[in-house]
mmCIF file of the N, C-alpha and C atoms, coordinates in Angstrom:
data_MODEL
# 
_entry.id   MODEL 
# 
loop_
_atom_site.group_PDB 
_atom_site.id 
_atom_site.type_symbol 
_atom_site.label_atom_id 
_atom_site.label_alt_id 
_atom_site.label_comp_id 
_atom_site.label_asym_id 
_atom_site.label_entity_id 
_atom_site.label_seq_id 
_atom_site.pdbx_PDB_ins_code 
_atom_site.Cartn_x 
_atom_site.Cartn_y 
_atom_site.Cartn_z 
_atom_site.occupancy 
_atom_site.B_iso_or_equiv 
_atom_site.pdbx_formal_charge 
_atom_site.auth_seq_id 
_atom_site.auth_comp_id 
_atom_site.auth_asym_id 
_atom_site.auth_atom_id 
_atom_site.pdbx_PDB_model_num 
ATOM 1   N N  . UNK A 1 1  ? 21.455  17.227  -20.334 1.00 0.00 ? 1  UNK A N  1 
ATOM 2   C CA . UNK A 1 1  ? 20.778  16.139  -19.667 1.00 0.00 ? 1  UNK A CA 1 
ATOM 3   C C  . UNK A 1 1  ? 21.550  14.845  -19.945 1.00 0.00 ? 1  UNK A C  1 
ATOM 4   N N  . UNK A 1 2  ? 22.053  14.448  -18.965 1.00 0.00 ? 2  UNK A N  1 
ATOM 5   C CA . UNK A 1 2  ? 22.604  12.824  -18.758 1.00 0.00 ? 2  UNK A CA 1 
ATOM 6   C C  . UNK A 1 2  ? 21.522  11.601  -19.544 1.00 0.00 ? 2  UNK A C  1 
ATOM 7   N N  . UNK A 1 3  ? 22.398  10.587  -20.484 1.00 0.00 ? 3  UNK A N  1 
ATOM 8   C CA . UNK A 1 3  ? 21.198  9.753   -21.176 1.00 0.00 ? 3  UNK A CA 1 
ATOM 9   C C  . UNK A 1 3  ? 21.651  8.667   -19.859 1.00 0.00 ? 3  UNK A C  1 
ATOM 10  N N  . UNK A 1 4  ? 20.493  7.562   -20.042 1.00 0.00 ? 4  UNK A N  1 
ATOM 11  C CA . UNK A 1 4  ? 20.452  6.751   -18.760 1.00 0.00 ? 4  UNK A CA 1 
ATOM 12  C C  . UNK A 1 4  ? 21.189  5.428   -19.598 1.00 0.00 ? 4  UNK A C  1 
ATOM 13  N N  . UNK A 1 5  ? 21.879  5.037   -19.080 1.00 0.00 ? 5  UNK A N  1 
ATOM 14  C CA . UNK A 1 5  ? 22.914  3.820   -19.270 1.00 0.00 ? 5  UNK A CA 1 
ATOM 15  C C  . UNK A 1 5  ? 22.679  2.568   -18.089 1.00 0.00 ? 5  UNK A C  1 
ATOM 16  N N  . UNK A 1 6  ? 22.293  1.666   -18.160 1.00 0.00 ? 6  UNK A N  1 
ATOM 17  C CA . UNK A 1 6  ? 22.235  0.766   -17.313 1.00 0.00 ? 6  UNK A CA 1 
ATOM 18  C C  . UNK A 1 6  ? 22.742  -0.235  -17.472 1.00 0.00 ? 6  UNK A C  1 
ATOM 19  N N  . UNK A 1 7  ? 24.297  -0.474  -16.758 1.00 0.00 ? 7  UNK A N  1 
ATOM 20  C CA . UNK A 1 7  ? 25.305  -1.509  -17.191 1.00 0.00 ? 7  UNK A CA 1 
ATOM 21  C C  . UNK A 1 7  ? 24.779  -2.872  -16.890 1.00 0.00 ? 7  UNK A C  1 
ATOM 22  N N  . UNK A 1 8  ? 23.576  -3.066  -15.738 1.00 0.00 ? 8  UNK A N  1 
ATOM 23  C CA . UNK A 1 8  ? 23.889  -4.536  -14.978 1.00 0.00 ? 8  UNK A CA 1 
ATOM 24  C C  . UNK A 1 8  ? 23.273  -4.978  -16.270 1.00 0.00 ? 8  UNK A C  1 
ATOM 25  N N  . UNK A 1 9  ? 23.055  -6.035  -17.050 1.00 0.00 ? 9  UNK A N  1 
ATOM 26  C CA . UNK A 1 9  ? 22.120  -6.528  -18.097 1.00 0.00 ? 9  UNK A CA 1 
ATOM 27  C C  . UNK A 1 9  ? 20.579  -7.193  -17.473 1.00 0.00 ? 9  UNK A C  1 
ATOM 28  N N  . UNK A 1 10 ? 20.772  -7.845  -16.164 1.00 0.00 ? 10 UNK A N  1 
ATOM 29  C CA . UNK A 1 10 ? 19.150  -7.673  -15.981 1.00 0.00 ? 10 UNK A CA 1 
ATOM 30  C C  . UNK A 1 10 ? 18.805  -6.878  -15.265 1.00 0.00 ? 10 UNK A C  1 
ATOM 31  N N  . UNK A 1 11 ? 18.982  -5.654  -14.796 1.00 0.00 ? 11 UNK A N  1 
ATOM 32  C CA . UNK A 1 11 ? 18.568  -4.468  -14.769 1.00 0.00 ? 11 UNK A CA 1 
ATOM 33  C C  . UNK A 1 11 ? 18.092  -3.933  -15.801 1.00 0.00 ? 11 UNK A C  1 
ATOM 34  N N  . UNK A 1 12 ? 19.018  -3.963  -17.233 1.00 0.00 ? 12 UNK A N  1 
ATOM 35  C CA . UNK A 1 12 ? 18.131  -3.465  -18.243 1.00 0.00 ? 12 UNK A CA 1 
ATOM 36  C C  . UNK A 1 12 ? 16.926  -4.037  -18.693 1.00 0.00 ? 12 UNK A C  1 
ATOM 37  N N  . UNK A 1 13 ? 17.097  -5.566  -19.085 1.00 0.00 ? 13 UNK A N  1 
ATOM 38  C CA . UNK A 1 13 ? 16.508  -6.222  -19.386 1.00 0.00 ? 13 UNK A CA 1 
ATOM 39  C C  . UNK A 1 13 ? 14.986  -5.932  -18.457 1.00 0.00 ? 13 UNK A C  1 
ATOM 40  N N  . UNK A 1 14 ? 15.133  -6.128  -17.157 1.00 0.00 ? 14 UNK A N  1 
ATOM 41  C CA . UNK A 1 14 ? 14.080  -5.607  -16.798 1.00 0.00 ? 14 UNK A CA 1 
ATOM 42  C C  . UNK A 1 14 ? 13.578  -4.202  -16.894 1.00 0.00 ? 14 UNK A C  1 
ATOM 43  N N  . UNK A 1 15 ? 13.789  -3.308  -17.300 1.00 0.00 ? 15 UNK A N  1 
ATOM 44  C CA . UNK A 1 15 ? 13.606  -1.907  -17.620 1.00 0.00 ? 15 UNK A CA 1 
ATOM 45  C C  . UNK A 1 15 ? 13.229  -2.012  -18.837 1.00 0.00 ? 15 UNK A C  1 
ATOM 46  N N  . UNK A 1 16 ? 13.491  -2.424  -19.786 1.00 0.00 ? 16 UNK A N  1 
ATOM 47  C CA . UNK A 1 16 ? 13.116  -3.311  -20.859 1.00 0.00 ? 16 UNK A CA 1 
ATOM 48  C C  . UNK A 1 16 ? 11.588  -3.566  -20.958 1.00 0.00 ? 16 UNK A C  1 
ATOM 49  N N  . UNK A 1 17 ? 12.015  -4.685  -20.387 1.00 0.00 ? 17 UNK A N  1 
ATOM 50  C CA . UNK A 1 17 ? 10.553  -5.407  -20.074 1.00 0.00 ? 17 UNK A CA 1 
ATOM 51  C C  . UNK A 1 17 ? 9.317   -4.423  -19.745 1.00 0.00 ? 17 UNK A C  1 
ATOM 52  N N  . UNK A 1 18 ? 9.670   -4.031  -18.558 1.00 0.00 ? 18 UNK A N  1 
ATOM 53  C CA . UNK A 1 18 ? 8.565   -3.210  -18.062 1.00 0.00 ? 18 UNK A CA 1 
ATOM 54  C C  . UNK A 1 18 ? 8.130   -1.909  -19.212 1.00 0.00 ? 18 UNK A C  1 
ATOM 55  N N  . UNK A 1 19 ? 9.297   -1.307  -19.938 1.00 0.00 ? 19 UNK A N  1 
ATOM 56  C CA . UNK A 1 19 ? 9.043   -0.316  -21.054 1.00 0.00 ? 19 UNK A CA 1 
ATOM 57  C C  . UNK A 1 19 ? 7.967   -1.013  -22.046 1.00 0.00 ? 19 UNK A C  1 
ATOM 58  N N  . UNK A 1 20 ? 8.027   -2.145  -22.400 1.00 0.00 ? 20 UNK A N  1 
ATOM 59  C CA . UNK A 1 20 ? 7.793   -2.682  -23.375 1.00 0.00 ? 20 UNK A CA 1 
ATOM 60  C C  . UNK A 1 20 ? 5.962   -2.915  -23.161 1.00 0.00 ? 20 UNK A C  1 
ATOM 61  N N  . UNK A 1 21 ? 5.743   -4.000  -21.558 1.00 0.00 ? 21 UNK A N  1 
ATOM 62  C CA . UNK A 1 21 ? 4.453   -3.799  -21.081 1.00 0.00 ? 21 UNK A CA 1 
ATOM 63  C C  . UNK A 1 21 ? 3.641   -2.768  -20.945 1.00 0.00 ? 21 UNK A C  1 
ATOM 64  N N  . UNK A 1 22 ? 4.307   -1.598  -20.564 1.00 0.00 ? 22 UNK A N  1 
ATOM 65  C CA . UNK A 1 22 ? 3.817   -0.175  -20.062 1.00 0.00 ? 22 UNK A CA 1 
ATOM 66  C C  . UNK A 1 22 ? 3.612   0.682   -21.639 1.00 0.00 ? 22 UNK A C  1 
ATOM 67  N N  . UNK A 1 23 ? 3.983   0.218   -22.782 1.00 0.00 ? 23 UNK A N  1 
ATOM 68  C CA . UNK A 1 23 ? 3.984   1.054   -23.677 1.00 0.00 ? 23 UNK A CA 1 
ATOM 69  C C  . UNK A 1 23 ? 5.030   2.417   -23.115 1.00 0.00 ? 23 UNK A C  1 
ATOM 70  N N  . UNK A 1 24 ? 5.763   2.171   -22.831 1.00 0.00 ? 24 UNK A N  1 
ATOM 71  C CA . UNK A 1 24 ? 7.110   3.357   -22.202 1.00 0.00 ? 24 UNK A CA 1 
ATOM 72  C C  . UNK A 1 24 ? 8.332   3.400   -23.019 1.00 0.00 ? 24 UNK A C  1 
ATOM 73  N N  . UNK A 1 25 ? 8.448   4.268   -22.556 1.00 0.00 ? 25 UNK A N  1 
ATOM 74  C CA . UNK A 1 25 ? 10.314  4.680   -23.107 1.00 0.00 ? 25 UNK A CA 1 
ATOM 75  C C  . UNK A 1 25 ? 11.057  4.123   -22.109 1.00 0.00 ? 25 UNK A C  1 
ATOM 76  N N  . UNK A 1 26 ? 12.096  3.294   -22.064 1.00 0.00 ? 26 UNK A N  1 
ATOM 77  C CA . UNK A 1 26 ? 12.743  2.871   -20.911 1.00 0.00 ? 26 UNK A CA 1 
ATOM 78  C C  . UNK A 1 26 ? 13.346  3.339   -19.516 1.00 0.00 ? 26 UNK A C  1 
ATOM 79  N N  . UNK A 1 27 ? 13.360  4.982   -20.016 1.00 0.00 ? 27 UNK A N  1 
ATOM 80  C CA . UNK A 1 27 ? 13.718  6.089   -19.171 1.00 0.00 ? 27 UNK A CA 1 
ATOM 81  C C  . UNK A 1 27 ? 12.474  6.315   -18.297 1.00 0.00 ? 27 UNK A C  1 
ATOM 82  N N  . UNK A 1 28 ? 11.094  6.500   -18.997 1.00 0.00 ? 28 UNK A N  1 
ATOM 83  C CA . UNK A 1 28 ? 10.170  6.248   -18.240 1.00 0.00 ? 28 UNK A CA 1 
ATOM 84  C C  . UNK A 1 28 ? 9.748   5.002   -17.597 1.00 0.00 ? 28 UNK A C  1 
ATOM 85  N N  . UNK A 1 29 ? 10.131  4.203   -18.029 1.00 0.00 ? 29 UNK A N  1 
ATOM 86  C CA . UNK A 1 29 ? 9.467   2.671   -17.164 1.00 0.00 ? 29 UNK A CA 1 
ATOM 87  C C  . UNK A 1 29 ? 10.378  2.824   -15.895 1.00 0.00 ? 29 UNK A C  1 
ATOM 88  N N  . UNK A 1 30 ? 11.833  3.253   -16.108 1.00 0.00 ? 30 UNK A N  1 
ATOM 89  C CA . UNK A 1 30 ? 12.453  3.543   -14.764 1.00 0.00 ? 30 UNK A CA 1 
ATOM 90  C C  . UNK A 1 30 ? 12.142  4.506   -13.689 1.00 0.00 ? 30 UNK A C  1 
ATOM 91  N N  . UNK A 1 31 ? 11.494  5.684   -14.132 1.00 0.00 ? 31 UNK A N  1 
ATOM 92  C CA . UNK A 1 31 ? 11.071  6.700   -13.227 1.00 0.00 ? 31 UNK A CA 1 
ATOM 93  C C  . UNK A 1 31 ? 9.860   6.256   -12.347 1.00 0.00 ? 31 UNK A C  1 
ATOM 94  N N  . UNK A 1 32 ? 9.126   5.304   -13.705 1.00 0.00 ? 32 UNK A N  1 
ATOM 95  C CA . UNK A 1 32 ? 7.641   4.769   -12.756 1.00 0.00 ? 32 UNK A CA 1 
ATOM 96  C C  . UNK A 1 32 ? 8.208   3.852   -11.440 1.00 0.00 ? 32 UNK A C  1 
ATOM 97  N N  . UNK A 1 33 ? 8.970   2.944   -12.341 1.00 0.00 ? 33 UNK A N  1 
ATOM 98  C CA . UNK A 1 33 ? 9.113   1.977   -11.341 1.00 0.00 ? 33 UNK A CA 1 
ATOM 99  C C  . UNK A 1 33 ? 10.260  2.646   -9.335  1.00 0.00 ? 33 UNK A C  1 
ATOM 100 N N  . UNK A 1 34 ? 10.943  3.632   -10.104 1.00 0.00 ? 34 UNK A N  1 
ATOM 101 C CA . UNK A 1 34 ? 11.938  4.299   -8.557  1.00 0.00 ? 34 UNK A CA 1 
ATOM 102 C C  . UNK A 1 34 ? 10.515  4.994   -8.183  1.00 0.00 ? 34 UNK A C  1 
ATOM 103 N N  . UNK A 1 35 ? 9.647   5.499   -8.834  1.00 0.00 ? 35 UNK A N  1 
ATOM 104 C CA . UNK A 1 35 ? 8.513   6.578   -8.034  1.00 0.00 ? 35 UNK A CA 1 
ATOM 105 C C  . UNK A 1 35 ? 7.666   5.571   -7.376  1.00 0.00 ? 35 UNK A C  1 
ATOM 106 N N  . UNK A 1 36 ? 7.141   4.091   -8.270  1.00 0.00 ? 36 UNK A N  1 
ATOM 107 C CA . UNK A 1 36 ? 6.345   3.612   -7.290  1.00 0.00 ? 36 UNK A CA 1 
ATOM 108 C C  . UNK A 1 36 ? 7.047   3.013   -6.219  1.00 0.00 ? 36 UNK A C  1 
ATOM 109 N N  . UNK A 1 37 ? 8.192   2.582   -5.782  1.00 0.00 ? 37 UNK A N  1 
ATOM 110 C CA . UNK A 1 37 ? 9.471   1.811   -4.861  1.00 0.00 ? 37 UNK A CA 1 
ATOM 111 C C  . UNK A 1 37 ? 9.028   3.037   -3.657  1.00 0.00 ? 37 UNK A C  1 
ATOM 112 N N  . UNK A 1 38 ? 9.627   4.399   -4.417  1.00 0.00 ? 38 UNK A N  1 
ATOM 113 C CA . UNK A 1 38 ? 9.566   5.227   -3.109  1.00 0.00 ? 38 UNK A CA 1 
ATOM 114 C C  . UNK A 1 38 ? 8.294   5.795   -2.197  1.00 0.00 ? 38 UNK A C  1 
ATOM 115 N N  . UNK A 1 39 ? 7.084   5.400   -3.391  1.00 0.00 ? 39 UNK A N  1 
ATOM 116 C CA . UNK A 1 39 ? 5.722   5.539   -2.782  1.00 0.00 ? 39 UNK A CA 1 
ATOM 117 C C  . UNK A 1 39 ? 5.567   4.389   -1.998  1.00 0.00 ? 39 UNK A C  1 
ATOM 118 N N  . UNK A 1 40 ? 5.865   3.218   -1.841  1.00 0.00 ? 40 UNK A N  1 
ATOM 119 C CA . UNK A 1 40 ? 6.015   1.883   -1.312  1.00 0.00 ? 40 UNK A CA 1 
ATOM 120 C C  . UNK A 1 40 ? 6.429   2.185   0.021   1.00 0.00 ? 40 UNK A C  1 
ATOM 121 N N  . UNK A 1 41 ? 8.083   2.902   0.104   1.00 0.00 ? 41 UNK A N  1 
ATOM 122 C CA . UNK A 1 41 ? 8.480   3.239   1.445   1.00 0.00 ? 41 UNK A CA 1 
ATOM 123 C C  . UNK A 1 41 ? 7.931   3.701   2.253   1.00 0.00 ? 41 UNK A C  1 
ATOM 124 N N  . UNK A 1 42 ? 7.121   5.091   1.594   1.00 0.00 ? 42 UNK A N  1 
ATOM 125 C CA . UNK A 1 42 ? 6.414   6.010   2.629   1.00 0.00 ? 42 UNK A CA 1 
ATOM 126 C C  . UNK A 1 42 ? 5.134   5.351   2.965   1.00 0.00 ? 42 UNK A C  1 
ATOM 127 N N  . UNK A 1 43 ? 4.476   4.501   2.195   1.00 0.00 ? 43 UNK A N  1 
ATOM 128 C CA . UNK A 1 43 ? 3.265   3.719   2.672   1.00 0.00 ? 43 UNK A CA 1 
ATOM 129 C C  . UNK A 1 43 ? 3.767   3.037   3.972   1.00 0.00 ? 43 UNK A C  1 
ATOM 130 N N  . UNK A 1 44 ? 4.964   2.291   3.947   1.00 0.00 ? 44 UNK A N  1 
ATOM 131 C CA . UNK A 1 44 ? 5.586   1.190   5.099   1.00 0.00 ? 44 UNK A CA 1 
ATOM 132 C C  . UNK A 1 44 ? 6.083   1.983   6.448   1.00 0.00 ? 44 UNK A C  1 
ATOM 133 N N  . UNK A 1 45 ? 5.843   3.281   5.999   1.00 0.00 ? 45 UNK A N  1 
ATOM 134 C CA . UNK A 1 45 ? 6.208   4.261   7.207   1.00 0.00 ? 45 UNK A CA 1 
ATOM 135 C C  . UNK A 1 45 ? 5.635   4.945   7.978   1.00 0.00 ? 45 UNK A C  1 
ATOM 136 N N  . UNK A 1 46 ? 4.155   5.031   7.022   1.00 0.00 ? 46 UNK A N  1 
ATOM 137 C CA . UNK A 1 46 ? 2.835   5.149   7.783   1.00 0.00 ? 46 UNK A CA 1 
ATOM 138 C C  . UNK A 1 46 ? 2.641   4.163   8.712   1.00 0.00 ? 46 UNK A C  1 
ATOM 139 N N  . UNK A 1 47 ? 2.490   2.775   7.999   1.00 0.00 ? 47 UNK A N  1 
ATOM 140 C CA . UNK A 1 47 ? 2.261   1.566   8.326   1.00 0.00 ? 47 UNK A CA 1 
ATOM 141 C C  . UNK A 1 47 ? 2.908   1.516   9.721   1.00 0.00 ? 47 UNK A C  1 
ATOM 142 N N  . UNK A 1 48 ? 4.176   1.802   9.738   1.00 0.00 ? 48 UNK A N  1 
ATOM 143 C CA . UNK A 1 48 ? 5.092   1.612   10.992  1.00 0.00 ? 48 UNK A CA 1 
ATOM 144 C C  . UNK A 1 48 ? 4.881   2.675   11.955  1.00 0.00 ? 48 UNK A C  1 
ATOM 145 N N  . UNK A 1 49 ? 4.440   3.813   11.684  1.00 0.00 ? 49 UNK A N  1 
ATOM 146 C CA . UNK A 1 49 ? 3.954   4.524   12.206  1.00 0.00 ? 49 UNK A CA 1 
ATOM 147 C C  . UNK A 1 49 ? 2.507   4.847   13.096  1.00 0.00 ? 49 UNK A C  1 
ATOM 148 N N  . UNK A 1 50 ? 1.337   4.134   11.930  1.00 0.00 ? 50 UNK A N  1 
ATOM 149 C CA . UNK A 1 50 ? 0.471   3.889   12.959  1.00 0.00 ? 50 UNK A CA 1 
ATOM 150 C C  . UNK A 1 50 ? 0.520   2.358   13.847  1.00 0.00 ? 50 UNK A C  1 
ATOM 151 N N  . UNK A 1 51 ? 1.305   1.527   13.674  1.00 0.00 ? 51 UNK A N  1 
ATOM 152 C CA . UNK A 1 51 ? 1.160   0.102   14.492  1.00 0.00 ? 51 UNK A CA 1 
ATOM 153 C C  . UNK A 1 51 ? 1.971   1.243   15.727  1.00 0.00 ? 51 UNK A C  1 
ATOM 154 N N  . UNK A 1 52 ? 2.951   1.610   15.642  1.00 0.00 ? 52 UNK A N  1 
ATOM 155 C CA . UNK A 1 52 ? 3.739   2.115   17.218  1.00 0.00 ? 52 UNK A CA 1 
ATOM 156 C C  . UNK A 1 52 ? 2.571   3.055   17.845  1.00 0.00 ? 52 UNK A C  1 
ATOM 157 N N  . UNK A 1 53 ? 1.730   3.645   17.012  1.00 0.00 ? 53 UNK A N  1 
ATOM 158 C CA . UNK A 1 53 ? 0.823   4.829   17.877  1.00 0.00 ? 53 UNK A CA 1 
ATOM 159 C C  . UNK A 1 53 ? -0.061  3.920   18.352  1.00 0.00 ? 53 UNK A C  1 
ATOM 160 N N  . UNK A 1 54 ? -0.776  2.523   17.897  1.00 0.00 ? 54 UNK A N  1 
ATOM 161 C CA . UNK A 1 54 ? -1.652  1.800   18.343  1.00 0.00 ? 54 UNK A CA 1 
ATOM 162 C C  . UNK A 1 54 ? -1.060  0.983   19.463  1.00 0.00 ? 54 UNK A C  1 
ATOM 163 N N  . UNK A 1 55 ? 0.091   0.893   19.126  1.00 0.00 ? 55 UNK A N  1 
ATOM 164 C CA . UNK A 1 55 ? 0.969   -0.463  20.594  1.00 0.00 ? 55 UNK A CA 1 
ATOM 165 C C  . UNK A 1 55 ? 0.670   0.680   21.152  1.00 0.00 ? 55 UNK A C  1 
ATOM 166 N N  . UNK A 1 56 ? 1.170   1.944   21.519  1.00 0.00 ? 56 UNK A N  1 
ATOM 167 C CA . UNK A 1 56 ? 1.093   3.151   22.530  1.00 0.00 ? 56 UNK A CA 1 
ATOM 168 C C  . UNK A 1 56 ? -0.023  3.535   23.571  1.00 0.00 ? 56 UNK A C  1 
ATOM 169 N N  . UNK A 1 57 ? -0.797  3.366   22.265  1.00 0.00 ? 57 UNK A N  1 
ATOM 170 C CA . UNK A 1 57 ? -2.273  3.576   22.870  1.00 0.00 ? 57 UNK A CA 1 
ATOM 171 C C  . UNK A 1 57 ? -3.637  2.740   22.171  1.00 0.00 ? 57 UNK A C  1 
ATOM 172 N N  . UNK A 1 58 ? -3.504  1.475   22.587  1.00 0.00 ? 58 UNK A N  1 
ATOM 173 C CA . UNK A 1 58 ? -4.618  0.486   22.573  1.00 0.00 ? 58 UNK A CA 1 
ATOM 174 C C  . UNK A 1 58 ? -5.571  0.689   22.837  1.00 0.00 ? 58 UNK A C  1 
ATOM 175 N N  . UNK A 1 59 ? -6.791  0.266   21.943  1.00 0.00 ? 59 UNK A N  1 
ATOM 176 C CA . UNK A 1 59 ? -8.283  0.184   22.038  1.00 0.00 ? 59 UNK A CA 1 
ATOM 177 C C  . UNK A 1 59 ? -8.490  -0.488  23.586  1.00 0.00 ? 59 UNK A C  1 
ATOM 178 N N  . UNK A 1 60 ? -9.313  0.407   24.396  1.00 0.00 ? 60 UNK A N  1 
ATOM 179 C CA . UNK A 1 60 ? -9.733  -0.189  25.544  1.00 0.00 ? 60 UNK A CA 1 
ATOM 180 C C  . UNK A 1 60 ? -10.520 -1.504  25.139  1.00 0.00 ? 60 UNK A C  1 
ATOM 181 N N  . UNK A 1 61 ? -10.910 -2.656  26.193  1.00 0.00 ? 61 UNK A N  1 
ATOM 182 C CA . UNK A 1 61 ? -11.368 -3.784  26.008  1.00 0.00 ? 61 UNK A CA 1 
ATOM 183 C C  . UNK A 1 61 ? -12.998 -3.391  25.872  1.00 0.00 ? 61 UNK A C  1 
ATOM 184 N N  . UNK A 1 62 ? -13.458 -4.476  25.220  1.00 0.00 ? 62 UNK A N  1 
ATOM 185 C CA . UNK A 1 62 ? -14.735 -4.058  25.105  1.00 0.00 ? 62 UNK A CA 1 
ATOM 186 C C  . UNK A 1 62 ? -15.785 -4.857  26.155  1.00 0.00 ? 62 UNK A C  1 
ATOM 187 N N  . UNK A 1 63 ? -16.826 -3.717  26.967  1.00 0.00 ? 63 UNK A N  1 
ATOM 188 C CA . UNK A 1 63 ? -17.000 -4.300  28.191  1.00 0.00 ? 63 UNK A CA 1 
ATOM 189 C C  . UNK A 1 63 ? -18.696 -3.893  27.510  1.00 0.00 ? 63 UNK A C  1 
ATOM 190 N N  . UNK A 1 64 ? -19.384 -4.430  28.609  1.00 0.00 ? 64 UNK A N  1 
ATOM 191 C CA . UNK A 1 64 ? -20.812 -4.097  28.530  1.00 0.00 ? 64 UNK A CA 1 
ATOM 192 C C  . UNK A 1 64 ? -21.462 -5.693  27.941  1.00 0.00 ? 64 UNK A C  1 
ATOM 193 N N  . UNK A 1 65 ? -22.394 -5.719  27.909  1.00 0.00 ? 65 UNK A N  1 
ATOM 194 C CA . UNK A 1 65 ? -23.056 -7.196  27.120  1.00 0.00 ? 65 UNK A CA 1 
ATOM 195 C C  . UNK A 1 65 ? -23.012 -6.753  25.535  1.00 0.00 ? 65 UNK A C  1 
ATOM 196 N N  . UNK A 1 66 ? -22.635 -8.274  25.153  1.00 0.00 ? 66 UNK A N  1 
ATOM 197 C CA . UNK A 1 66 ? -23.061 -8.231  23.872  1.00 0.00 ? 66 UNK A CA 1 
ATOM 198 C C  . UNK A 1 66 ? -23.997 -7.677  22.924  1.00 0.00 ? 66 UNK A C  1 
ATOM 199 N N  . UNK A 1 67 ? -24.170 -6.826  22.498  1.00 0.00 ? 67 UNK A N  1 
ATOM 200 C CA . UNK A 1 67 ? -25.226 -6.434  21.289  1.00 0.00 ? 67 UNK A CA 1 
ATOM 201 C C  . UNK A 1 67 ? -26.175 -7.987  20.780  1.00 0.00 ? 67 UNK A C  1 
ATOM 202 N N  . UNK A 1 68 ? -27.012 -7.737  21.106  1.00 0.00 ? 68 UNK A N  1 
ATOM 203 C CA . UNK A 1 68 ? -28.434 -9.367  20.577  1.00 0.00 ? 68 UNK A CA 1 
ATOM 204 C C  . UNK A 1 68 ? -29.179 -8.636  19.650  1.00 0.00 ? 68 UNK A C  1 
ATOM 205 N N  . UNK A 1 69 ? -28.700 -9.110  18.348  1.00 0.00 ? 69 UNK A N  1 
ATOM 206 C CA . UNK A 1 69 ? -29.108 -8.797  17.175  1.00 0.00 ? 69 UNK A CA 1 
ATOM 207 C C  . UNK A 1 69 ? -30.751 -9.150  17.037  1.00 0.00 ? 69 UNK A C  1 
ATOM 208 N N  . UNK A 1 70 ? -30.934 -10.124 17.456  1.00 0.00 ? 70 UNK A N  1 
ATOM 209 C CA . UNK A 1 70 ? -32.123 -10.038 17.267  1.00 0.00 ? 70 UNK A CA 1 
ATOM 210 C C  . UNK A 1 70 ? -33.541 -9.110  17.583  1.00 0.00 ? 70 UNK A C  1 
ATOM 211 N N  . UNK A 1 71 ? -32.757 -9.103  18.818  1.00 0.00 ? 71 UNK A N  1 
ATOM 212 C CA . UNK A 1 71 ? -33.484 -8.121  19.626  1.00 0.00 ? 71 UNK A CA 1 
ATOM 213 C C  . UNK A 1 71 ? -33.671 -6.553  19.011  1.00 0.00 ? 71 UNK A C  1 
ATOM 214 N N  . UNK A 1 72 ? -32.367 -6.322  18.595  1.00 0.00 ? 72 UNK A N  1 
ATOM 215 C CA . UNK A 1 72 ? -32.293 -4.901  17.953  1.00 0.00 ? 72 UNK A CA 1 
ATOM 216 C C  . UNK A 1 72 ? -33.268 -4.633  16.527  1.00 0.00 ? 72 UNK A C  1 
ATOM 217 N N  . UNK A 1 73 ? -33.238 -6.312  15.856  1.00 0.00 ? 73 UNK A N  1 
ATOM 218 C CA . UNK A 1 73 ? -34.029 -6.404  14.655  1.00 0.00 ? 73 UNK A CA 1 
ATOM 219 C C  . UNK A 1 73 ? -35.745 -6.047  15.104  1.00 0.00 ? 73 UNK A C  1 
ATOM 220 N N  . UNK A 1 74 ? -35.575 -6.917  16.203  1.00 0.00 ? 74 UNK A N  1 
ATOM 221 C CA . UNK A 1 74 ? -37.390 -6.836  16.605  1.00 0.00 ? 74 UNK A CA 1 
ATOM 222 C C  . UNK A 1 74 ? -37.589 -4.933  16.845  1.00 0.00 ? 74 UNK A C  1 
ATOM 223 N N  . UNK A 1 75 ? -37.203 -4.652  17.562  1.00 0.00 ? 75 UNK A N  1 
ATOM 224 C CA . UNK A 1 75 ? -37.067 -3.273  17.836  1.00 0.00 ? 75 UNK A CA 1 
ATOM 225 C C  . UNK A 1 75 ? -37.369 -2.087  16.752  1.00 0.00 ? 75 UNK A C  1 
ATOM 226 N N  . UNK A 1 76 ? -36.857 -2.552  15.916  1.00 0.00 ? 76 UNK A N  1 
ATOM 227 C CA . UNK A 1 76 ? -36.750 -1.629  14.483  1.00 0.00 ? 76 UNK A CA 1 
ATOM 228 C C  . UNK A 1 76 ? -38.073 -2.717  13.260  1.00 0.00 ? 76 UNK A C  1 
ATOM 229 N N  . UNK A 1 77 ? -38.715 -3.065  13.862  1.00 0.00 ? 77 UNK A N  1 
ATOM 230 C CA . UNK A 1 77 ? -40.021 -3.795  13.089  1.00 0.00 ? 77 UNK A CA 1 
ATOM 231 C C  . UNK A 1 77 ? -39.424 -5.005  12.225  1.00 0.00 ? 77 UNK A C  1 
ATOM 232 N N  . UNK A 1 78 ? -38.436 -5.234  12.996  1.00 0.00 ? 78 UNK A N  1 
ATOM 233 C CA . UNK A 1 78 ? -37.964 -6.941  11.738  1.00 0.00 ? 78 UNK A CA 1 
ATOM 234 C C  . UNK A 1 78 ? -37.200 -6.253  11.017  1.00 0.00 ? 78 UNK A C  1 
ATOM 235 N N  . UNK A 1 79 ? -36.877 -5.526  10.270  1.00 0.00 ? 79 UNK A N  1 
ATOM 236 C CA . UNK A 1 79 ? -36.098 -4.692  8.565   1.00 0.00 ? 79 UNK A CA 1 
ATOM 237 C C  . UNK A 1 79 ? -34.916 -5.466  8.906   1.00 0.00 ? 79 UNK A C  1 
# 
């Protein structure tokens, strides 16, 4: 197994850091931090994914009269 070496210095430093907050080993503060980055992507790909299915196919407009709340309240005994 390869040990992890991280030449840039604030790269470490931040790997560091985050080990230090997280109660981690620095090897682990790095795995969290590339696992949560790449959970990040696939969230932004959903994301991009459902905005193109919604541009595609838009909520029809909403037609009919307004809902009169009040009215609906009286209806149902005031509650």
């Amino acid at each position: 197994m390869a040990s992890l070496y991280i030449k840039d210095p604030e790269a470490n430093a931040l790997a560091e850091e985050l080990a230090r907050r997280r109660g981690l080993t620095k090897t682990a503060a790095v795995k969290l931090a590339l696992q949560h980055e790449l959970d990040e992507v696939d969230r932004r790909s959903t994301r991009e994914k459902m905005l193109a299915l919604w541009e595609r196919h838009p909520l029809p407009a909403p037609n009919g009269p307004i809902a009169d709340k009040a009215f609906y309240d009286d209806l149902s005994g005031g509650l």
